[in-house]
BAKOLDREN-588237 format. One line per 5 residues: number of its first residue (from 0); their letters; for each residue x, y, z of C-alpha. Coordinates in Angstrom, 2 decimals. Layout:
REM BAKOLDREN-588237
NUM	a	X,Y,Z; ... $
//
This chain:
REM BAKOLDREN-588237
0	xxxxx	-0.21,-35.78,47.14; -0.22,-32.05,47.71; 3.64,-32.09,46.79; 3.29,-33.87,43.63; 0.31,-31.50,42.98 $
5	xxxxx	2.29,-28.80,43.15; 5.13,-30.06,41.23; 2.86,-30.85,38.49; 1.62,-26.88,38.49; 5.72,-26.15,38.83 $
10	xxxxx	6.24,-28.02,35.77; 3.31,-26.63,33.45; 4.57,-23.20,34.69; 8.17,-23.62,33.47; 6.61,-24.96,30.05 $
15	xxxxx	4.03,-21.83,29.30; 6.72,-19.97,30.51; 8.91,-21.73,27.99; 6.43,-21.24,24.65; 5.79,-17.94,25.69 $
20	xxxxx	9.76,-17.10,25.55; 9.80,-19.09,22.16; 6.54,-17.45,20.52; 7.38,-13.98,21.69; 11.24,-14.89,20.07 $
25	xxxxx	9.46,-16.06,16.90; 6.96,-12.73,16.28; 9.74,-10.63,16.96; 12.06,-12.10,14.72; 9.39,-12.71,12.16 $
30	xxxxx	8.88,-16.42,11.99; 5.23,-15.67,12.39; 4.00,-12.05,10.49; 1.69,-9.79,11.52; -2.05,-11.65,10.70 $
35	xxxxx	-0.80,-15.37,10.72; -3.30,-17.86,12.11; -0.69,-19.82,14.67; -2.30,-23.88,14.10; -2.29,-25.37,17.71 $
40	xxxxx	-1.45,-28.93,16.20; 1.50,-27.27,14.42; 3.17,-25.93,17.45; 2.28,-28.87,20.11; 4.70,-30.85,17.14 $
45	xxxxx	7.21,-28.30,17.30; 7.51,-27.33,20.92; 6.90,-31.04,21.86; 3.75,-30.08,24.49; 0.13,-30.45,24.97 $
50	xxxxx	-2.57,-28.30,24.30; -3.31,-26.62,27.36; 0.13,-25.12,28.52; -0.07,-23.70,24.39; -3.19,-22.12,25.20 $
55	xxxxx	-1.83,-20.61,28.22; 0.46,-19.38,26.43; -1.35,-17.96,23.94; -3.80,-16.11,26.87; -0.43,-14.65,27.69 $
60	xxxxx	0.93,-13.12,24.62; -2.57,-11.84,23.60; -2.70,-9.86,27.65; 1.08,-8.25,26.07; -0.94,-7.48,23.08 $
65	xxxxx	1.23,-9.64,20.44; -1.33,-12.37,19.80; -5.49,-11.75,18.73; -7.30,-14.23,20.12; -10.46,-14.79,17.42 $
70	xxxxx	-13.29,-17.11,17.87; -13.79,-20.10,15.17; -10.14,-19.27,14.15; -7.78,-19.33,17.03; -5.03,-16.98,17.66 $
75	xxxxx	-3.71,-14.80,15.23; -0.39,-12.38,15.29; -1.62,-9.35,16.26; -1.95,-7.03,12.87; -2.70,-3.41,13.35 $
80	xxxxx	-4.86,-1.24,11.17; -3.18,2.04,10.02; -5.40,4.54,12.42; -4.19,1.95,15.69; -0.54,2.42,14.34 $
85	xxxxx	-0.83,6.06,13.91; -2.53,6.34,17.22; 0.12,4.22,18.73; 3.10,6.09,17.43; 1.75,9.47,18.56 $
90	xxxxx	1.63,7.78,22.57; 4.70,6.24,22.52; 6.46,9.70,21.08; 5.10,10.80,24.49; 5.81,8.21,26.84 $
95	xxxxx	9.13,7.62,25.30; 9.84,11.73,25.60; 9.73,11.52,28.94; 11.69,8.50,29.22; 14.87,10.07,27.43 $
100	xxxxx	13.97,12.95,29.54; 14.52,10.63,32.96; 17.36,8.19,31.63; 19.28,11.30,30.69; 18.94,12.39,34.58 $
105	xxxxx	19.72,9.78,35.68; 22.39,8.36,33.91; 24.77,8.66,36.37; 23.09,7.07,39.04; 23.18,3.47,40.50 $
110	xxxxx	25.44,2.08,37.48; 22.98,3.17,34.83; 25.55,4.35,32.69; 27.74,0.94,32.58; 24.28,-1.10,32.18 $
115	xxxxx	22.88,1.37,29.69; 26.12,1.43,27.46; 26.32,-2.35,27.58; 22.72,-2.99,26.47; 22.97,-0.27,23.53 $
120	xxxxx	26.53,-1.88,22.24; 25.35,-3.38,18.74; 24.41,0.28,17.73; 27.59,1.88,17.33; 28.77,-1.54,14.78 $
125	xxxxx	29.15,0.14,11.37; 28.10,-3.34,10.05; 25.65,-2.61,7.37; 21.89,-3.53,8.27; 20.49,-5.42,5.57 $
130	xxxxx	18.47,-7.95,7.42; 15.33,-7.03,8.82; 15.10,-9.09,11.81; 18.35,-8.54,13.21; 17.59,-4.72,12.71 $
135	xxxxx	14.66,-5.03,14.38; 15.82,-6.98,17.27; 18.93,-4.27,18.01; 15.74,-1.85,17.74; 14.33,-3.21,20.42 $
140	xxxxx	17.04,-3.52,22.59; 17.58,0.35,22.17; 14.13,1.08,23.22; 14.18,-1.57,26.25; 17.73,-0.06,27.18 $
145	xxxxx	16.29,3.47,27.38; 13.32,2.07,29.77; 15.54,0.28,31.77; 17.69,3.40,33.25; 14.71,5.65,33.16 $
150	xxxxx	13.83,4.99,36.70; 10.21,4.86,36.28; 8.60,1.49,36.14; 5.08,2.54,35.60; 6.43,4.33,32.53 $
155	xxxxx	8.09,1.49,31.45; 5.29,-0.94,31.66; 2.75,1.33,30.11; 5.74,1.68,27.08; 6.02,-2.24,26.57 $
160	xxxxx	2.52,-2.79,26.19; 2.30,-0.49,23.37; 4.81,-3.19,21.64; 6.48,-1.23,19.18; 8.80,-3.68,17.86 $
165	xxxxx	5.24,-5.60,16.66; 4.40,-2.09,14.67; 7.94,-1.70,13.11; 7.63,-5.64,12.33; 4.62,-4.89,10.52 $
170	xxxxx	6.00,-2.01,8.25; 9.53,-4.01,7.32; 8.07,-5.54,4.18; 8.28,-1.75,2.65; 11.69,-0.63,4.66 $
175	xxxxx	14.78,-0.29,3.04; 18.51,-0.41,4.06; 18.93,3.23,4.29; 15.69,3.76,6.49; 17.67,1.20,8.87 $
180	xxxxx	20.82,3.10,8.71; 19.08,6.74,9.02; 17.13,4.72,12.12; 21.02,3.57,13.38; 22.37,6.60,12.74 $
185	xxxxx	19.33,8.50,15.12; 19.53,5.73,18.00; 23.09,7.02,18.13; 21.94,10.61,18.20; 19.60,9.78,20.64 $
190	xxxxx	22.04,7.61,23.02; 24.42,10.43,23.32; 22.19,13.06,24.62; 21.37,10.59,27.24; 25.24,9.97,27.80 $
195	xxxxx	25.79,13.47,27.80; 23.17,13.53,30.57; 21.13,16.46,28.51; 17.37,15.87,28.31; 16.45,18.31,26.34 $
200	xxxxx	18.54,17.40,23.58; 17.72,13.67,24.37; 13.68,14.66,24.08; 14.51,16.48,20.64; 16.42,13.56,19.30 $
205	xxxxx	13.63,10.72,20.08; 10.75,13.30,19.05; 12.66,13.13,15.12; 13.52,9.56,15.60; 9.93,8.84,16.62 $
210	xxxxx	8.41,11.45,13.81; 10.21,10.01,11.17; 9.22,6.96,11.84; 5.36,7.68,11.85; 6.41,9.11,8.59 $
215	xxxxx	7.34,6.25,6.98; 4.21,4.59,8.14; 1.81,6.90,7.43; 3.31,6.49,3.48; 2.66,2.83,3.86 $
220	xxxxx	0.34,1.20,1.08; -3.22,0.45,2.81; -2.29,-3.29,2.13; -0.10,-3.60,4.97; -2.79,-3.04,7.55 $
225	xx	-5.47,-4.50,8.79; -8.49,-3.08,7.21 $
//
């Protein structure tokens, strides 16, 4: 009894861990935007499960900050007004300061440099970036390569709540293909200092990235936020 008990919790683990993976996948890649209700019956269709495990799941995602939970309507995609995403973009410019600041130290420890040049790859492709979600999904990877070498995982934790991908999701509707290639052409900027192993010009480098983008959304028509 107390096996099959257990292998009963083993098996609803694997499957919220399973419809977390595939609603996390979906936000970022903008199946669901920014303010959708997500319907329970909907999803127990798609992802072939009950209920409960999708609720779990849900719990989850709104803990990493990517889902609202709202009584009388369920659980939303987490849509930020424009003070949160102007307060956001001034903490991450911090946090992710000093994380260029320690990746570029220690790039040439432990095999940081082979791991870190793997994981940023897609962003020397002179492929032109007209499709939002795959821009924003090689954004993300930059950003989660840089926290990954930095050596501090307090810093990186703190960094992943703040779920930028989720604000840059938000502003894509109003985006165009040359703010993704000035964006491109600044991760590069930015991935050299820390190759180079210089953190000052690493700091400088994500501080313009980082500014530029608050720029754009700080431009953005009220509409896109949550008011």
């Amino acid at each position: 009894m107390v096996q099959e008990i257990a292998a009963n919790e083993s098996a609803r683990g694997g499957t919220v861990d399973r419809l977390v993976l595939g609603l996390r996948d979906g936000i970022l890649n903008s199946r669901y935007a920014p303010g959708q209700r997500l319907i329970e019956a909907d999803l127990t269709r798609d992802f072939g499960v009950s209920r409960g495990p999708l609720r779990e799941a849900f719990r989850r995602l709104s803990a990493e900050g990517l889902l609202e939970i709202v009584p009388n309507r369920g659980a939303l995609v987490r849509k930020l007004s424009y003070k949160e995403t102007i307060e956001l973009f001034q903490i991450r410019t911090a946090l992710e300061a000093l994380a260029v600041r320690l990746a570029a130290e220690a790039i040439d420890r432990g095999g940081n440099r082979a791991r870190f040049t793997a994981q940023i790859g897609p962003i020397w492709d002179e492929a032109t970036r007209s499709s939002g979600a795959a821009y924003h999904q090689e954004n993300w990877r930059f950003h989660q390569a840089i926290l990954n070498v930095c050596g501090n995982g307090q810093l990186a934790a703190l960094s992943r709540q703040l779920q930028l991908p989720l604000i840059m999701l938000q502003l894509s509707g109003a985006m165009t293909p040359d703010m993704y290639e000035d964006s491109v052409t600044e991760h590069r900027r930015i991935a050299s200092a820390i190759l180079d192993g210089d953190p000052d010009a690493a700091e400088q480098a994500i501080r313009d990235h980082l500014s530029r983008a608050n720029e754009i959304a700080s431009t953005m028509p009220r509409s896109v936020f949550r008011t």
